[in-house]
DRENDO-1510 file (C-alpha; in Angstrom, 1 decimal, always signed):
<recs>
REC; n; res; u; v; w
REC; 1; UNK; +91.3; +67.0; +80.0 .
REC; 2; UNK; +89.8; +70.4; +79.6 .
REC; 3; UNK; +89.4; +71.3; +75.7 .
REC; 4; UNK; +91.4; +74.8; +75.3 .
REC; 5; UNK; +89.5; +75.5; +72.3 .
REC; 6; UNK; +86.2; +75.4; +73.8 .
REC; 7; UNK; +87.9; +77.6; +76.7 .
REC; 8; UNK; +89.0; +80.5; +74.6 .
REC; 9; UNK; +85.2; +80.1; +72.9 .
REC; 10; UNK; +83.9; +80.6; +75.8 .
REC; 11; UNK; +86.5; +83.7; +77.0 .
REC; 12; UNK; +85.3; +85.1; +73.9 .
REC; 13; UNK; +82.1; +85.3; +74.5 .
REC; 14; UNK; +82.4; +86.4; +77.9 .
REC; 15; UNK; +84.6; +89.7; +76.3 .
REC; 16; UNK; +81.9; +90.3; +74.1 .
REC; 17; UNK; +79.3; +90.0; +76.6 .
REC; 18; UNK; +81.3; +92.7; +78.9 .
REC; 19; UNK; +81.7; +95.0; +75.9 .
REC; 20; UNK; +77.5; +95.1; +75.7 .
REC; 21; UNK; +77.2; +95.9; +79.2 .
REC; 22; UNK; +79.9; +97.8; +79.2 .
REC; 23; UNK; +78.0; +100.0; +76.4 .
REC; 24; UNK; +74.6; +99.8; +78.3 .
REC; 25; UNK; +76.2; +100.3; +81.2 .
REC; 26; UNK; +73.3; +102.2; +84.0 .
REC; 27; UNK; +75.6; +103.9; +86.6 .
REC; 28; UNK; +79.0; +102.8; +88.8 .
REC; 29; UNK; +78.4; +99.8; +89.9 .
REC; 30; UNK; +76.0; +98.3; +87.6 .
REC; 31; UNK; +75.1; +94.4; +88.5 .
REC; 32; UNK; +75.2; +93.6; +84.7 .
REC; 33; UNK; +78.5; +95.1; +84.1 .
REC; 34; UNK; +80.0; +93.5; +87.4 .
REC; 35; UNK; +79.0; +90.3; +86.2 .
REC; 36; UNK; +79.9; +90.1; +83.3 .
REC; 37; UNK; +83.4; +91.3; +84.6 .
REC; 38; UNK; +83.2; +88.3; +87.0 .
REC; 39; UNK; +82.5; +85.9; +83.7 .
REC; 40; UNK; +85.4; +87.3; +82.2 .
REC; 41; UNK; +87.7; +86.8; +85.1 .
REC; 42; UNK; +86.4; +83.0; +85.2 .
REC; 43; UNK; +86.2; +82.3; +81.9 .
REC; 44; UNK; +90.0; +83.9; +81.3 .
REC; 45; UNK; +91.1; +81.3; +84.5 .
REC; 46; UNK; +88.9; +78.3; +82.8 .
REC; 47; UNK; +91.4; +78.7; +79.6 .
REC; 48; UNK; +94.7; +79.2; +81.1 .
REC; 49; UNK; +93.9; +75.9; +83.0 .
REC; 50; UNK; +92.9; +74.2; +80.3 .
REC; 51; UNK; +96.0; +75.6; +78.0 .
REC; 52; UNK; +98.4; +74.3; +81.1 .
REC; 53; UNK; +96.6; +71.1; +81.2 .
REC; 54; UNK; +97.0; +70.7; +76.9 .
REC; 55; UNK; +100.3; +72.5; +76.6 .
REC; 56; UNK; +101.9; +72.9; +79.5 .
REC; 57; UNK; +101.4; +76.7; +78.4 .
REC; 58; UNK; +100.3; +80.0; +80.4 .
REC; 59; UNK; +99.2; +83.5; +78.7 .
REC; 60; UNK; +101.2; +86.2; +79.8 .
REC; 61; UNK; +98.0; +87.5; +81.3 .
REC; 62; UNK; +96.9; +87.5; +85.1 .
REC; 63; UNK; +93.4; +88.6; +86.2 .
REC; 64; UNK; +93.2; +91.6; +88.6 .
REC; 65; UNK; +92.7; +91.1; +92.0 .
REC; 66; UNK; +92.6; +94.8; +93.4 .
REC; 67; UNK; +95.0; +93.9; +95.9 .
REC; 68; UNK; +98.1; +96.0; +94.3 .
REC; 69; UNK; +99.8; +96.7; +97.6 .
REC; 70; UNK; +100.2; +93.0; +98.6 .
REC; 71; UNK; +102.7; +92.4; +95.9 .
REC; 72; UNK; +105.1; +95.4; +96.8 .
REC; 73; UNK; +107.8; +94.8; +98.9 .
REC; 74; UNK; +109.7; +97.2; +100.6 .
REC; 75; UNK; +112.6; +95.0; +100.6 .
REC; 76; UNK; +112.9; +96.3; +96.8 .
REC; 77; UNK; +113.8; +100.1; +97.7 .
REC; 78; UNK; +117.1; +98.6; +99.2 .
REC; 79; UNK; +117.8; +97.5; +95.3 .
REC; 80; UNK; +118.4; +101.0; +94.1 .
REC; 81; UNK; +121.3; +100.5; +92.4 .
REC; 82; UNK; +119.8; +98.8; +89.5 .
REC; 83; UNK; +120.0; +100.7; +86.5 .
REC; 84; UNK; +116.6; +99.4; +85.0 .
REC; 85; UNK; +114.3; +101.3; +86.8 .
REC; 86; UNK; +116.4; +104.8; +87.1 .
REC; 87; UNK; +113.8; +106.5; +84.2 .
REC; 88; UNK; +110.5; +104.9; +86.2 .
REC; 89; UNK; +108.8; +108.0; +88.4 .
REC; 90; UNK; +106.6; +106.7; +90.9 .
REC; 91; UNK; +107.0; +110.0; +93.0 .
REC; 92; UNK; +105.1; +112.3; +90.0 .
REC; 93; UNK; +102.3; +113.8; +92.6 .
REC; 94; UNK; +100.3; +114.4; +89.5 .
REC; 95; UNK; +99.9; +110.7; +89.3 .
REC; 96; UNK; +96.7; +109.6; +90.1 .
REC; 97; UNK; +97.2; +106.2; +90.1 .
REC; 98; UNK; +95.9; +105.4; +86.3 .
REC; 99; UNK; +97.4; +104.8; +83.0 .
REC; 100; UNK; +97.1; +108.0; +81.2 .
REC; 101; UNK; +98.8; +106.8; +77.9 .
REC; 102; UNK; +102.3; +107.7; +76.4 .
REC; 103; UNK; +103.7; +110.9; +76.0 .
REC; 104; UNK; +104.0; +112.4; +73.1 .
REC; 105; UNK; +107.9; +111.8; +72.5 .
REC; 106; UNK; +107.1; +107.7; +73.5 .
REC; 107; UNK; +105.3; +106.8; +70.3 .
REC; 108; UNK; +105.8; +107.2; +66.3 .
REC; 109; UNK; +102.9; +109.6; +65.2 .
REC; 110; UNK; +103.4; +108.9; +61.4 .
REC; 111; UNK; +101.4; +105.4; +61.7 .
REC; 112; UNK; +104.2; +102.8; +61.1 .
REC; 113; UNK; +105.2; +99.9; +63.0 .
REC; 114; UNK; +108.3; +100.0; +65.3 .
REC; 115; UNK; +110.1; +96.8; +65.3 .
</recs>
């Protein structure tokens, strides 16, 4: 049985070696940073095994695959009568794609907590 604890040790360290060369980082596609972001990816899968294996317990995390399309189905557009979704805008043709952050109305600007 893997040891989670050792797992997220190792996770950790992988995070911190990806923030260095992030920082140091030498142009797009830098072989340092694309490592470590592979070390990260494996040591992130490493734990959640090993947290399954202990716990029977997942993180509510899953590690990027770039393969966005594959999981939308166009089965969902016949669902438009759900109420959930009606303030989503996926037609904005400003939107390039990337988070950009909250508006300004989204988010408490005098520091405290929202619960």
């Amino acid at each position: 049985m893997a040891d989670p604890r050792a797992s997220l040790s190792a996770l950790v360290t992988a995070l911190e070696r990806h923030l260095e060369a992030a920082a140091g980082r030498r142009g797009e596609n830098d072989p340092t940073v694309v490592a470590a972001f592979e070390d990260v990816a494996d040591a992130f899968e490493t734990y959640d095994d090993a947290l399954l294996e202990a716990y029977g317990e997942v993180t509510p995390l899953e590690v990027y695959s770039g393969d966005e399309d594959d999981d939308y189905d166009d089965s969902d557009e016949e669902d438009s009568d759900d109420d959930e979704d009606d303030d989503l805008d996926f037609d904005d043709e400003e939107d390039d794609g990337e988070y950009s952050g909250l508006d300004d109305e989204e988010y408490d600007t005098d520091g405290s907590a929202r619960r």
